[in-house]
One Martini backbone bead per residue (centre of mass of N, CA, C, O) as a GRO file, in nm:
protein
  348
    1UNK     BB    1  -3.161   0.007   5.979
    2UNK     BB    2  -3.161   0.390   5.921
    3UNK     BB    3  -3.252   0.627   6.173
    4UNK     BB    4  -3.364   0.986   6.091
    5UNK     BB    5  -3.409   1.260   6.259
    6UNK     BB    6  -3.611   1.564   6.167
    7UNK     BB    7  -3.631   1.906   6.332
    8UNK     BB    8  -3.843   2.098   6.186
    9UNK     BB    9  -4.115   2.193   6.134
   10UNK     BB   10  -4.064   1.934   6.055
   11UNK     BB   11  -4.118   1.587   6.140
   12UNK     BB   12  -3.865   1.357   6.025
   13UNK     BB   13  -3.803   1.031   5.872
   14UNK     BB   14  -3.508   0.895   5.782
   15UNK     BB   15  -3.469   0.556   5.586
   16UNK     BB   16  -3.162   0.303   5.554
   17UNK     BB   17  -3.184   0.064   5.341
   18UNK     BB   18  -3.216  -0.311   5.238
   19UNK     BB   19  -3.522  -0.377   5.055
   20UNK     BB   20  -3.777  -0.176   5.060
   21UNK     BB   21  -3.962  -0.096   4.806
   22UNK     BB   22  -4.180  -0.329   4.891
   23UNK     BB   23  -4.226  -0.159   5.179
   24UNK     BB   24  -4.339   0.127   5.125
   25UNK     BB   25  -4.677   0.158   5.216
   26UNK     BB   26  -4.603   0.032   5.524
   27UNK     BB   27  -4.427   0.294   5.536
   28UNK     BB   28  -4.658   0.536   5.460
   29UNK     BB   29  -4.890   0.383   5.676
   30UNK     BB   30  -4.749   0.534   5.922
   31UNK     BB   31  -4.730   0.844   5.849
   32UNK     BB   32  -5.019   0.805   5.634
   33UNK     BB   33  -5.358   0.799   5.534
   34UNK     BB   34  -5.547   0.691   5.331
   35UNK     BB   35  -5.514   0.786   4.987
   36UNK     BB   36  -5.429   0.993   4.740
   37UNK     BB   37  -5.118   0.874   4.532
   38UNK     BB   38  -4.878   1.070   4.344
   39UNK     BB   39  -4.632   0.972   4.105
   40UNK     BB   40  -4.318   1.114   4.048
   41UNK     BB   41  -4.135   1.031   3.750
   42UNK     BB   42  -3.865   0.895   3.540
   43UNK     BB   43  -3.828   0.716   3.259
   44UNK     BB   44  -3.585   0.543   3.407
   45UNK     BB   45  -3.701   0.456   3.638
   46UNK     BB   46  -4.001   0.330   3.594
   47UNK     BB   47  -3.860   0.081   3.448
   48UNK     BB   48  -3.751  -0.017   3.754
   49UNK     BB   49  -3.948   0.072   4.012
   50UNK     BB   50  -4.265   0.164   3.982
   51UNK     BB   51  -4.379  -0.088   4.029
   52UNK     BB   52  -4.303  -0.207   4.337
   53UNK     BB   53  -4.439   0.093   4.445
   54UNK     BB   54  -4.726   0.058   4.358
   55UNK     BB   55  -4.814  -0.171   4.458
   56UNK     BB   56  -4.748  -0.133   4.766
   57UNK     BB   57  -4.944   0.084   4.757
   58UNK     BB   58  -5.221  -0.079   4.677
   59UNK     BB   59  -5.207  -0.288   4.908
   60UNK     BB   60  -5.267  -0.076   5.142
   61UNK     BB   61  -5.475   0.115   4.994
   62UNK     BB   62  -5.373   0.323   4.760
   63UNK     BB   63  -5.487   0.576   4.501
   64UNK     BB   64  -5.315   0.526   4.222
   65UNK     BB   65  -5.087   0.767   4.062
   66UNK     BB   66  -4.870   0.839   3.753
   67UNK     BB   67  -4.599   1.090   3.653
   68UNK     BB   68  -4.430   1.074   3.335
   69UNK     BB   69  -4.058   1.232   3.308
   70UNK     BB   70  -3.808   1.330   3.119
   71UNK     BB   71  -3.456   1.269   3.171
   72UNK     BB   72  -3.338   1.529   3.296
   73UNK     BB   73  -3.276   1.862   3.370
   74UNK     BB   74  -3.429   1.970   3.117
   75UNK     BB   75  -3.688   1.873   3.316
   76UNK     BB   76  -3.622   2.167   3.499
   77UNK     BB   77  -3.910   2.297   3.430
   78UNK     BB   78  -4.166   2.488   3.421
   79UNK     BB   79  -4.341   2.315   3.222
   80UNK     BB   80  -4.305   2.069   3.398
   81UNK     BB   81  -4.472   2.191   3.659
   82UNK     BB   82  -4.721   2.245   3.524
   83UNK     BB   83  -4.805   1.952   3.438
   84UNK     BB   84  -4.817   1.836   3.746
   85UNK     BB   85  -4.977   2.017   3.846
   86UNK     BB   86  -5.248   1.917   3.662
   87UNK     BB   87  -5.241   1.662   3.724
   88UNK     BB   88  -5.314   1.646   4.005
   89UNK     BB   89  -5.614   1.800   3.934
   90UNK     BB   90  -5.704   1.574   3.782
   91UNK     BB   91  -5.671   1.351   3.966
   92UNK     BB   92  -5.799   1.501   4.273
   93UNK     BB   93  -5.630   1.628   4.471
   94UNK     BB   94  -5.594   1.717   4.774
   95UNK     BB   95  -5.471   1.822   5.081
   96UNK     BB   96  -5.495   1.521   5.225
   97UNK     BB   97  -5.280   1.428   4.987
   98UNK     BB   98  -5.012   1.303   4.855
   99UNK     BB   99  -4.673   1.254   4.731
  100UNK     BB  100  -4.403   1.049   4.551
  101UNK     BB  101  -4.046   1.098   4.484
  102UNK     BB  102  -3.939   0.927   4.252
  103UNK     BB  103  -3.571   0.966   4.272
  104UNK     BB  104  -3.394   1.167   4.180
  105UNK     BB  105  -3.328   1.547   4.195
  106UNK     BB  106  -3.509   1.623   3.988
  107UNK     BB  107  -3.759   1.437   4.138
  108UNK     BB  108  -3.756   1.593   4.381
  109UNK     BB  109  -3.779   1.892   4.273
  110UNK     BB  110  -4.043   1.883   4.133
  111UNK     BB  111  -4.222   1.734   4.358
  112UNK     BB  112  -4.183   1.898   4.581
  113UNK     BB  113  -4.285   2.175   4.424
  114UNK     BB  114  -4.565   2.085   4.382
  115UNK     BB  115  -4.659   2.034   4.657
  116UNK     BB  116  -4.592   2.329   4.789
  117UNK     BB  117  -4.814   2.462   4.544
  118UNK     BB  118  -5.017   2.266   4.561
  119UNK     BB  119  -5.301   2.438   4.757
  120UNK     BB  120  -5.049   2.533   4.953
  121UNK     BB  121  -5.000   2.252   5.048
  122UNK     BB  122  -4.874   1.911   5.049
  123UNK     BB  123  -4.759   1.581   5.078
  124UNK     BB  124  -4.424   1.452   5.098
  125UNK     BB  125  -4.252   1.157   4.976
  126UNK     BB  126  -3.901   1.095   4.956
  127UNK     BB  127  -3.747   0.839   4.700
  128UNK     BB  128  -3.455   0.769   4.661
  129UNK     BB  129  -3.235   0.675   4.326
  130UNK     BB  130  -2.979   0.844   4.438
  131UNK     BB  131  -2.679   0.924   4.574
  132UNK     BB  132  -2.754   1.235   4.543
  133UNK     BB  133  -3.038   1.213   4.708
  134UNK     BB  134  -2.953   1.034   4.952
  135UNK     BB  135  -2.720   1.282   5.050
  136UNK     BB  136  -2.932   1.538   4.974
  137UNK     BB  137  -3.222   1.660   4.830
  138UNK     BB  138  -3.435   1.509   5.027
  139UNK     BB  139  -3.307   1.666   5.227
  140UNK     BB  140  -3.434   1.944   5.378
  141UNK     BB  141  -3.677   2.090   5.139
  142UNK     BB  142  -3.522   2.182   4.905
  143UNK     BB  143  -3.709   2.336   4.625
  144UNK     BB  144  -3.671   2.341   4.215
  145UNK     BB  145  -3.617   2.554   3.908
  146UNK     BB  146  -3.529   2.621   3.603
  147UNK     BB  147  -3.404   2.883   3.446
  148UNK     BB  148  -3.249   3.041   3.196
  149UNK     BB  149  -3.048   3.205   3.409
  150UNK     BB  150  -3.083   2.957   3.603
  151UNK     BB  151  -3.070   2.789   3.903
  152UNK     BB  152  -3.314   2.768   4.140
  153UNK     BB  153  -3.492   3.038   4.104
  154UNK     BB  154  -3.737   2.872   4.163
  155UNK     BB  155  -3.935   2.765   4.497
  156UNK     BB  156  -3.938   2.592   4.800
  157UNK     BB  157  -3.986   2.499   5.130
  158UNK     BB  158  -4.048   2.146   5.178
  159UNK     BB  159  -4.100   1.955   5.357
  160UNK     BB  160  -4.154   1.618   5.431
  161UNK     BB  161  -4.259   1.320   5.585
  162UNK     BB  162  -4.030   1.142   5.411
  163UNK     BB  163  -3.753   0.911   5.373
  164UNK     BB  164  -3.683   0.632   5.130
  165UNK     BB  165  -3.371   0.442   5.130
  166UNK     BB  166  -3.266   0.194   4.890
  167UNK     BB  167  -2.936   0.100   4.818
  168UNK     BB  168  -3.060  -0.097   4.580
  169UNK     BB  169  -3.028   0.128   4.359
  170UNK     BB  170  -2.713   0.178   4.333
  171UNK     BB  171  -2.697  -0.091   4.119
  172UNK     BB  172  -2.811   0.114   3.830
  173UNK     BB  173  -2.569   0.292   3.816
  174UNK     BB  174  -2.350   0.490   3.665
  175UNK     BB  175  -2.063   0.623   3.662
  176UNK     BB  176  -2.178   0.914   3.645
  177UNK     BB  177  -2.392   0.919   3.875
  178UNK     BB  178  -2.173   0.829   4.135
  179UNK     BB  179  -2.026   1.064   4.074
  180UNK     BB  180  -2.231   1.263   4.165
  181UNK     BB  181  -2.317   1.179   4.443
  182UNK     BB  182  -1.958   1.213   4.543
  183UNK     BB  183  -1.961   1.502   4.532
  184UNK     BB  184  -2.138   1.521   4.804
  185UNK     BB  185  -1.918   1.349   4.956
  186UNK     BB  186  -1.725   1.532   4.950
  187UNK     BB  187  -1.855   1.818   5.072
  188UNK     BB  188  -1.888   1.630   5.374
  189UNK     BB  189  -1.589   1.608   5.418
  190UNK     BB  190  -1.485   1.871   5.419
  191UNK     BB  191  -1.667   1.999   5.638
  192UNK     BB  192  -1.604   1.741   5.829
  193UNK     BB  193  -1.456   1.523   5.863
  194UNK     BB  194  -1.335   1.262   5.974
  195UNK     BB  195  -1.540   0.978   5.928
  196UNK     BB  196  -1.607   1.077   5.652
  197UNK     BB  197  -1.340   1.126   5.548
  198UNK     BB  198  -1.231   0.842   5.588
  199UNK     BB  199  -1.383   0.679   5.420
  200UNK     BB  200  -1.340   0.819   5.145
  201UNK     BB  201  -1.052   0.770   5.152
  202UNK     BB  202  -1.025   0.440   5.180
  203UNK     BB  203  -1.292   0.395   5.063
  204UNK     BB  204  -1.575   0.258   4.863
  205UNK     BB  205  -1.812   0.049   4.945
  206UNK     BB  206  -2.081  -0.165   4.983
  207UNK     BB  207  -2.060  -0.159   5.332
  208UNK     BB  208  -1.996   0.167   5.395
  209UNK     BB  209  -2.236   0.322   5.182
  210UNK     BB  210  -2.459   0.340   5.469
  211UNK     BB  211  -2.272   0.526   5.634
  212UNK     BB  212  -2.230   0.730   5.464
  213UNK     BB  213  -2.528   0.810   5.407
  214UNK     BB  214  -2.579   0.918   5.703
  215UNK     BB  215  -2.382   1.102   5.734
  216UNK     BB  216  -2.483   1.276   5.550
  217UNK     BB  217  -2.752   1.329   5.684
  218UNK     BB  218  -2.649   1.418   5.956
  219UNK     BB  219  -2.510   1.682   5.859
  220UNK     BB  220  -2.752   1.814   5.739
  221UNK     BB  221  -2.954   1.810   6.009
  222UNK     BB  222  -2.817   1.979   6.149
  223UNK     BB  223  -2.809   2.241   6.009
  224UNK     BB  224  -3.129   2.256   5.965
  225UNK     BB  225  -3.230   2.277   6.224
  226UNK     BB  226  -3.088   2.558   6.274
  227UNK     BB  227  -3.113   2.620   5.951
  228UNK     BB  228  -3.379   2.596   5.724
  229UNK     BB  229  -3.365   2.872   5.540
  230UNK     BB  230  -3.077   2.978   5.477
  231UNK     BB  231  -2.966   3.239   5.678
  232UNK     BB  232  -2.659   3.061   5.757
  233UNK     BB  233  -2.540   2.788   5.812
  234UNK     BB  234  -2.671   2.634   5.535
  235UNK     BB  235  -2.442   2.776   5.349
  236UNK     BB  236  -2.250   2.556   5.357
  237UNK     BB  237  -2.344   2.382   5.148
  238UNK     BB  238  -2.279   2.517   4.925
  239UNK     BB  239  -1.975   2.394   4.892
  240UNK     BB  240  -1.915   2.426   4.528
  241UNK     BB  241  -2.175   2.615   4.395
  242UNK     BB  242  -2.115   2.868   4.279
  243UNK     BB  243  -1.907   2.742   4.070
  244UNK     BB  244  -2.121   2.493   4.002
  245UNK     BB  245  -2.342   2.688   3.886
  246UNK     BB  246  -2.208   2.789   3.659
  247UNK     BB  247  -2.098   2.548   3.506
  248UNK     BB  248  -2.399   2.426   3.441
  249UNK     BB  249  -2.481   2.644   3.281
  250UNK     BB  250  -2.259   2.694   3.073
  251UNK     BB  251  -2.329   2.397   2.983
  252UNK     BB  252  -2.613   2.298   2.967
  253UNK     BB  253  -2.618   2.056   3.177
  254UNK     BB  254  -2.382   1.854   3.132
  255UNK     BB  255  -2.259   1.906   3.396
  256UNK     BB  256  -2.333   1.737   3.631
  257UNK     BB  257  -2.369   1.835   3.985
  258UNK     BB  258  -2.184   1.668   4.122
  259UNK     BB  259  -1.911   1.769   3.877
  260UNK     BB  260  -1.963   2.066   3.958
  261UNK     BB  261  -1.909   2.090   4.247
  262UNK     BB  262  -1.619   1.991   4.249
  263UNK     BB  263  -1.508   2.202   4.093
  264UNK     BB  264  -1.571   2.421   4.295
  265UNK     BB  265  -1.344   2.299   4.519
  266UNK     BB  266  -1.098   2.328   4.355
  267UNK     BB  267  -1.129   2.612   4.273
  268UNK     BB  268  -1.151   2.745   4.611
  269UNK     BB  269  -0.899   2.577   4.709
  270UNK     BB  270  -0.720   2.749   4.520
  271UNK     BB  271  -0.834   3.023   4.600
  272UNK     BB  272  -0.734   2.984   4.897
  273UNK     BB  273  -0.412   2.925   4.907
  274UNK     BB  274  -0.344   3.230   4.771
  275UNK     BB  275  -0.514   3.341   5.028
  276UNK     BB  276  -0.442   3.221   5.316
  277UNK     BB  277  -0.637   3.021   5.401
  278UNK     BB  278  -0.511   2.764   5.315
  279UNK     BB  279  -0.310   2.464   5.323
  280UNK     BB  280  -0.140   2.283   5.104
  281UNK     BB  281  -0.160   2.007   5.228
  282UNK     BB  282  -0.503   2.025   5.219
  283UNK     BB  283  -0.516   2.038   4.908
  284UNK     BB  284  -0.359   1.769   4.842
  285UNK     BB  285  -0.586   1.622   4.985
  286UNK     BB  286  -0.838   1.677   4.815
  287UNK     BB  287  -0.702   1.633   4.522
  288UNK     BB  288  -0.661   1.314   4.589
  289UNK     BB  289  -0.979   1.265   4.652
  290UNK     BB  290  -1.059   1.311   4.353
  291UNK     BB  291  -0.836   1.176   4.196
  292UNK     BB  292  -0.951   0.904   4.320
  293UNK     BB  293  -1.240   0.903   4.153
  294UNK     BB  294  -1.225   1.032   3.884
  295UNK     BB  295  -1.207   1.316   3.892
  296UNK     BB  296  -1.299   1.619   3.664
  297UNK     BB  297  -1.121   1.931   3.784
  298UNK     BB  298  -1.166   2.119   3.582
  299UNK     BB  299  -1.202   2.398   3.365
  300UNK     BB  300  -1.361   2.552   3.079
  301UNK     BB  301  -1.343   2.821   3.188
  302UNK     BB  302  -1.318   3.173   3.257
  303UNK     BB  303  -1.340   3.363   3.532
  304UNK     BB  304  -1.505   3.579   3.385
  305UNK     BB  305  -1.746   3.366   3.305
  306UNK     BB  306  -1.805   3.306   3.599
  307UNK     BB  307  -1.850   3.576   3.720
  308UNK     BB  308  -2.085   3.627   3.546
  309UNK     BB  309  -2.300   3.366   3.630
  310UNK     BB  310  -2.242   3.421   3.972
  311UNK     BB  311  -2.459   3.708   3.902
  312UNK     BB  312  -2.698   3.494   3.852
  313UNK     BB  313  -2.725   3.359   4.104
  314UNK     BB  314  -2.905   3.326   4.392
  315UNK     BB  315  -2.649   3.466   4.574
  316UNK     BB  316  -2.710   3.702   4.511
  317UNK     BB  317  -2.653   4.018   4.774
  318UNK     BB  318  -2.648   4.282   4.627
  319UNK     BB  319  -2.286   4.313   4.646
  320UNK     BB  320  -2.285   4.051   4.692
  321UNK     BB  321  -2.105   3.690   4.770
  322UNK     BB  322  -2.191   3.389   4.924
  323UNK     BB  323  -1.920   3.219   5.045
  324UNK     BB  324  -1.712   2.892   5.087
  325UNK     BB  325  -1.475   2.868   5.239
  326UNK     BB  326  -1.121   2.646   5.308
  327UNK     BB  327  -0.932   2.606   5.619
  328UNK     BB  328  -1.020   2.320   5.667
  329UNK     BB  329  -1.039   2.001   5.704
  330UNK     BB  330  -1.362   2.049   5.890
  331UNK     BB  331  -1.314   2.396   5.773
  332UNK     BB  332  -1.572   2.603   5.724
  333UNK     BB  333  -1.662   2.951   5.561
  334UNK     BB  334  -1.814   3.242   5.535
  335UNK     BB  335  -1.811   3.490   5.220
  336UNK     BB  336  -1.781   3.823   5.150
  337UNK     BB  337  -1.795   3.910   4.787
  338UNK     BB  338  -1.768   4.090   4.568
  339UNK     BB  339  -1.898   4.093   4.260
  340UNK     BB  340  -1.616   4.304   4.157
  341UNK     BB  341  -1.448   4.012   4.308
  342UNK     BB  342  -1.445   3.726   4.163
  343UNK     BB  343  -1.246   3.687   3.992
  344UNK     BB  344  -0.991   3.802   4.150
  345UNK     BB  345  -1.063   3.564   4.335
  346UNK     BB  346  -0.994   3.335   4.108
  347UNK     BB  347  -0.649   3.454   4.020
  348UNK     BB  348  -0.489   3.550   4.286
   0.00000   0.00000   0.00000
């Protein structure tokens, strides 16, 4: 098993291993102690996952409610908010209990985003049970909630107290899912170089696969340790979100987030290379690394289209858009481009 320590706000380990599951409740019990236990998730996970993390947590004495809601970004909406914060409400928890966010991103962001607000903020111990969940959303504190305006424009910072990832749900995702997963380690691929870069480009495995999310989570640690707030270098996570979140709104979240990424780092590396950012050789070992799992990364927009959407989204600052562009394989840096220069910056 390995174990990343992250010092935010609050100190919290990450554990990646496999076949831990059955013993969420004796790792939740070394961090926390007994109390009311509200697992949240959602019904595809819950028909997989649900029953040996309940056992697991009563079986060291938690007691366990569990909220069940319908699987897919269109439950990332205010309304399932309110619903779970009731939840917890009626189920009786109090300051010093529990959330539990067994799930993917979607079921992260609700979780933890109920959790900050609800009493003034619980704890909170995030269980990500997708390749997307476990190399991006449980780490790092960022929860949020979709607006019909944009994506994640409702939310709060709220580290977890603890994450736990068994590689062995990595099993149960379809090839849609994976490929979500892997948009968010093409963008630590991108920012970081190295042996990120290596993994990806070499090919994942089975045996190689938790070494993958390791690596990309000592990334995101890093980051987050200097910026937890997104004042400055955090922003660099960002990379591909800009015009990936304004894809997935265009599409009214069809294209799944990591797949939204991916065109996103697509759109960007080819704004870069026009604009003498990027190198043509670097430009076309991204697109071969794209290329290589089977992503597709064309856009169905018009520039016109991506750039009224991301003036519509959470990173518009005054009269500027905080982009990350790509200066080689290993160098990303923030880019402040106004407003009315968005199209024109993807065009020329």
């Amino acid at each position: 098993m390995s174990t990343i320590t992250v010092n935010a706000s609050r100190s919290y380990q990450v554990l990646i291993g496999e076949g831990t599951l059955q013993q969420v409740g004796a790792q939740i019990k070394a961090i926390k102690p007994l109390c009311k236990a509200a697992i949240v998730t959602d019904d595809k996970v819950a028909n997989l996952y649900l029953e040996p993390v309940r056992a697991s947590l009563e079986e060291q004495g938690y007691a366990v409610s569990v909220y069940v809601f319908p699987n897919g970004e269109t439950s990332k909406s205010v309304t399932t908010y309110i619903d779970i914060v009731e939840f917890l409400s009626r189920s009786g928890l109090h300051r010093e209990d529990l959330v539990v966010a067994l799930g993917g991103g979607v079921v992260g962001d609700m979780a933890g985003f109920a959790a900050g607000t609800y009493m003034r903020g619980i704890d909170c111990v995030q269980i990500p049970t997708t390749l997307l969940a476990a190399v991006d959303s449980s780490v790092g504190g960022k929860t949020g909630v979709n607006l019909e305006s944009g994506k994640n424009l409702l939310g709060v910072f709220h580290q977890p107290i603890g994450v736990l990832f068994d590689k062995n749900t990595l099993s149960t995702l379809d090839q849609t899912e994976m490929l979500a997963g892997l948009g968010e380690c093409v963008k630590y691929a991108v920012l970081e170089g190295g042996e990120l870069w290596d993994i990806m480009n070499d090919g994942i495995t089975n045996e190689n696969i938790a070494r993958l999310v390791t690596l990309s989570v000592a990334s995101k640690k890093r980051i987050v340790e200097a910026d937890e707030r997104e004042g400055g270098i955090r922003k660099l996570l960002n990379l591909g979100h800009t015009f990936g979140h304004a894809i997935e709104t265009l599409s009214a979240y069809r294209v799944p987030h990591g797949i939204a990424v991916v065109k996103g780092i697509a759109l960007m590396a080819k704004a870069c290379v026009k604009r003498d950012i990027l190198c043509a050789s670097d430009y076309r070992l991204i697109i071969h690394l794209v290329e290589q799992y089977g992503f597709d990364y064309s856009c169905p927009y018009t520039a016109e289209e991506l750039a009224k959407a991301v003036v519509s989204d959470k990173k518009a600052d005054k009269e500027d858009i905080d982009m990350v562009v790509i200066r080689k394989i290993g160098d990303c840096a923030r880019k402040k481009v106004p407003i009315n220069k968005i199209e024109e910056f993807l065009t020329c």
